[in-house]
N, C-alpha and C positions, 0 to 999 in steps of 0.2 A: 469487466476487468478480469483480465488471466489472475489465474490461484495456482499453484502448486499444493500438495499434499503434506502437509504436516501431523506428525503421529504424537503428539499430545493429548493430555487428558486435560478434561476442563480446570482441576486443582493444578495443573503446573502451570496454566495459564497467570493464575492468582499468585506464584511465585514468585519473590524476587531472585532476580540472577545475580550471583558473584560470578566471578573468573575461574574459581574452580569447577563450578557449572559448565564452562565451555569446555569440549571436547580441548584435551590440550597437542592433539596433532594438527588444531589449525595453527599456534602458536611456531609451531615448526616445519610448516607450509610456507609461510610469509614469503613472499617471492620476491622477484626485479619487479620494478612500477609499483611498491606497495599493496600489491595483489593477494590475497588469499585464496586459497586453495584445500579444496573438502578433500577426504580420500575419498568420500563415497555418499548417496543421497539421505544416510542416515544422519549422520553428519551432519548434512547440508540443510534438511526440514528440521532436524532440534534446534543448532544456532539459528536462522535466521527464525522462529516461532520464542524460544527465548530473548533475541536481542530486540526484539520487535515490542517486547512489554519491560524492556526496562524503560526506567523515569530519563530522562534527558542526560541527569547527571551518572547516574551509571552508567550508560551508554556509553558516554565521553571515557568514562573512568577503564570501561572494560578495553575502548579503542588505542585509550594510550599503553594501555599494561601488555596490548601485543607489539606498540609502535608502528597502528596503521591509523589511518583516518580513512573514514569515509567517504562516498561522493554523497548522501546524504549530510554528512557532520558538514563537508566541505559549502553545499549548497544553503541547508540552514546558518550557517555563520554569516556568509554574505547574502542572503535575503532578509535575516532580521537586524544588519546591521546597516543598510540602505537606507536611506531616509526620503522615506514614502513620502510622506508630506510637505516636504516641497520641490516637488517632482514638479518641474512645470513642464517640460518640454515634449511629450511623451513621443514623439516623431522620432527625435534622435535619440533618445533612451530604447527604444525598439532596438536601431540600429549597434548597438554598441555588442560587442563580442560575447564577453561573460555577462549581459543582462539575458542574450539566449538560450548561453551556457547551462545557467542554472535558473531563467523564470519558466514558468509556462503564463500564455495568456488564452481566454478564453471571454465572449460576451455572449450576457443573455438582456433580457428587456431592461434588466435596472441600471444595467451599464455595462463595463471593460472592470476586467478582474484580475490581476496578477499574484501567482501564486508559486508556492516552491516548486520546481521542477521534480517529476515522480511524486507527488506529494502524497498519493495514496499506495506507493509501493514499499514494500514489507524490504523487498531487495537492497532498496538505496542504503540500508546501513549495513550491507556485509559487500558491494560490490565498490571498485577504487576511482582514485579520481575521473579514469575513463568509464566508469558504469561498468568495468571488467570483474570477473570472477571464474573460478575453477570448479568443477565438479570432476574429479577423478579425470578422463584424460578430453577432456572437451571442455571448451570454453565459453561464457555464455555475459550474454552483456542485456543490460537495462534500457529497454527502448521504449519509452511511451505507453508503459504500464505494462508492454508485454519482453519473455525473453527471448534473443534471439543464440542460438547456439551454431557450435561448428566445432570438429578436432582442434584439440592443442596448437597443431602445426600452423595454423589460417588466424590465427589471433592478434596478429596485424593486420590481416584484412579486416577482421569483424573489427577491431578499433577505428575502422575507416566507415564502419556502417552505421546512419546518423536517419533512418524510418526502415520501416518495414519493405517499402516499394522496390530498396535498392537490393536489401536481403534477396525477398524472392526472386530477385533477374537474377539470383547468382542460383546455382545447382548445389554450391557447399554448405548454406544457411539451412535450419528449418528455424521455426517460430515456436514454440510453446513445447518441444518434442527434443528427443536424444536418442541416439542410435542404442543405448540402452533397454530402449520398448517400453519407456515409463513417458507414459504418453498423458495428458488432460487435456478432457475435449467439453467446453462448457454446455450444459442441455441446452435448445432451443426456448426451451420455458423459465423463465425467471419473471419476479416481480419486482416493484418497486417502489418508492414513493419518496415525495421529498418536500419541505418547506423551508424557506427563505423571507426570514423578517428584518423588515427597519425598524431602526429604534426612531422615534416621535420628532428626533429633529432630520432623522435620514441621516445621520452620519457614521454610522453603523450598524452591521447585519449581523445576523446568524444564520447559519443554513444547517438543516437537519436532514441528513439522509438516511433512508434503509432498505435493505436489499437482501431478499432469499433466493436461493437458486439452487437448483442440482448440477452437476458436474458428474464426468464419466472419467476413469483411471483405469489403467491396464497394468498388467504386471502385478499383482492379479490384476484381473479385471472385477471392479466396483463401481458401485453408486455411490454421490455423498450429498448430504445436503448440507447447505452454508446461509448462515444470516450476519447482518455487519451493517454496523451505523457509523454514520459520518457524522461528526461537529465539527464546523469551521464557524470562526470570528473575523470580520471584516471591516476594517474601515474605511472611510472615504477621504479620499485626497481633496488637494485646494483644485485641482482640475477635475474633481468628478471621477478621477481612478479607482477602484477598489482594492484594499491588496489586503493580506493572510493580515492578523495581530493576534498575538496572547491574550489571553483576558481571561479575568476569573470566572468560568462557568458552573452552573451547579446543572444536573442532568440524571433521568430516572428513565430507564427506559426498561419497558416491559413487552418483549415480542412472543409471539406463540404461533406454528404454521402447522399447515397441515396439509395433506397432498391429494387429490379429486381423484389420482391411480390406485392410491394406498393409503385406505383409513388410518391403516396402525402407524402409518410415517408421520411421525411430528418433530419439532424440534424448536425448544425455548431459550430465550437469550432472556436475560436481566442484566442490568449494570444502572449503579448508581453513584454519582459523587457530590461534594459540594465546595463550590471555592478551586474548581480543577482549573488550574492555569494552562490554560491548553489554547495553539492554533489551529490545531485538527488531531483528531483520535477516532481512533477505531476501535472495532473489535471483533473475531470470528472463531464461532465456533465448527466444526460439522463432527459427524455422525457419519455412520457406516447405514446405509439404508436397505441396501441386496449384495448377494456374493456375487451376482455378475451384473452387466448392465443394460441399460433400458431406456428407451425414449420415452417412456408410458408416464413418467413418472411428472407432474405437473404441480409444482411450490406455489401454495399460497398462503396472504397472512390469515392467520380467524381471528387473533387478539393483538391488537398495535395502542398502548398506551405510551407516547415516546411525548418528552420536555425536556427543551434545553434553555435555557439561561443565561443572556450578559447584562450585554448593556439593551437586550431584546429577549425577547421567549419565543421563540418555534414550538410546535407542538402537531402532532400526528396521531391520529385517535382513527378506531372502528372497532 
């Protein structure tokens, strides 16, 4: 999954955000198509690294107080207000416009899974109903977990770009990159791991993910390393579907990595709650690892004690 670089400290993470926390030149940015618009990448990684750990309800709260909404706020309203459960048709529920609009579908052995669209993207609450957003004088849109950018001027073309496939036939697109030279280029080395439980009668899951890796950044150029867990809560439909649900989670997760290039390179995550009404959360930290960059550098876990809790327990140990 593309990252971008956010210059936070782990204490701002633990923050709540008000409105006076947002840089108040996005408030006077606000454009045509309910668009926002950074001056510049400083900007751009404090909001979205702050709006990304507000609770639901500030979220909403901070959206209305500049008069924009989301394609994030827009997609969760309409996917938790869908009534999953008696879905019977799933043929022509595919078919239907706004179900592509804003689901994504994916299956593994347990079944077909329908989830928020971008679900795992930090973007979806600062970019607008088209997945649009500004960064000083280029344009940069929400595609499948990664961004795709271009000048100002081409921002109805890129409103026309709907994968990656079509982006790169054009020569105006790059993927993940801006003429700027603030470039992220993910290492070839990352790890991984994940668990996926039913509860006793099968009609609901939890899925546990986590994930360390290095990443390369220019402008300067650095090293970073990054770890981040996934909770999702899922229920089963009367046809066997799976789709995202709330549910009160409790979860303790204790990670510690360390790197087979670089003894002294490590980096620990903790996070715990109890009764978290949550349909997926994340969380990420990174570090600065070298002043320039390196392929040498190889992420793995040495301590994973990770548990999550609903209506089932996941759980990831070594």
């Amino acid at each position: 999954m593309r990252k971008f670089l956010f210059y936070t400290s782990i204490l701002s993470l633990l923050i709540a955000c008000n409105k006076e926390e947002i840089p108040s030149t996005i408030e006077n940015n606000l454009k045509s198509e309910n668009l926002i618009t950074f001056k510049d990448y400083s900007e751009y990684f404090s909001t979205v690294e702050r709006v990304s750990n507000m609770d639901e309800q500030g979220r909403i709260a901070w959206e209305e107080s500049l008069g924009f909404k989301s394609f994030g706020t827009i997609c969760d309203e309409y996917y938790y207000s869908f009534d999953f459960e008696n879905l019977s048709n799933f043929s022509d529920f595919k078919k239907e416009e706004s179900v592509n609009q804003y689901f994504s579908f994916r299956e593994d052995l347990s079944g077909i899974h329908i989830e928020p669209k971008e679900m795992k993207s930090k973007e979806r609450y600062i970019a607008n109903k088209d997945k649009l957003f500004i960064i000083g004088d280029e344009a940069f849109k929400l595609c499948d977990s990664d961004l795709i950018s271009t000048k100002i001027e081409n921002i109805e073309k890129l409103k026309m770009i709907n994968n990656k496939t079509d982006a790169l036939l054009s020569g105006i697109f790059s993927i993940n990159s801006t003429s700027w030279g603030e470039k992220n280029f993910k290492s070839t080395f990352a790890e991984k791991d994940e668990k996926s439980v039913q509860s006793s009668n099968g009609d609901y899951k939890i899925k546990l993910e986590i994930e360390t890796e290095n990443y390369w950044a220019f402008s300067p150029t650095r090293t970073l390393r990054e770890v981040e867990f996934w909770i999702t809560n899922y229920k089963r439909n009367i046809i066997g579907v799976f789709y995202v649900k709330k549910a009160a989670t409790t979860y303790d997760i204790y990670i510690d990595t360390y790197d087979t290039e670089a003894p002294d390179v490590y980096l620990h995550l903790e996070a715990s709650a109890k009764n978290h009404d949550i349909g997926s959360y994340n969380k990420t930290e990174k570090v600065f690892v070298c002043d320039g960059w390196t392929n040498k550098y190889n992420p793995k876990f040495s301590t994973v004690t990770a548990t999550a809790s609903s209506y089932a327990t996941a759980s990831l140990s070594r």
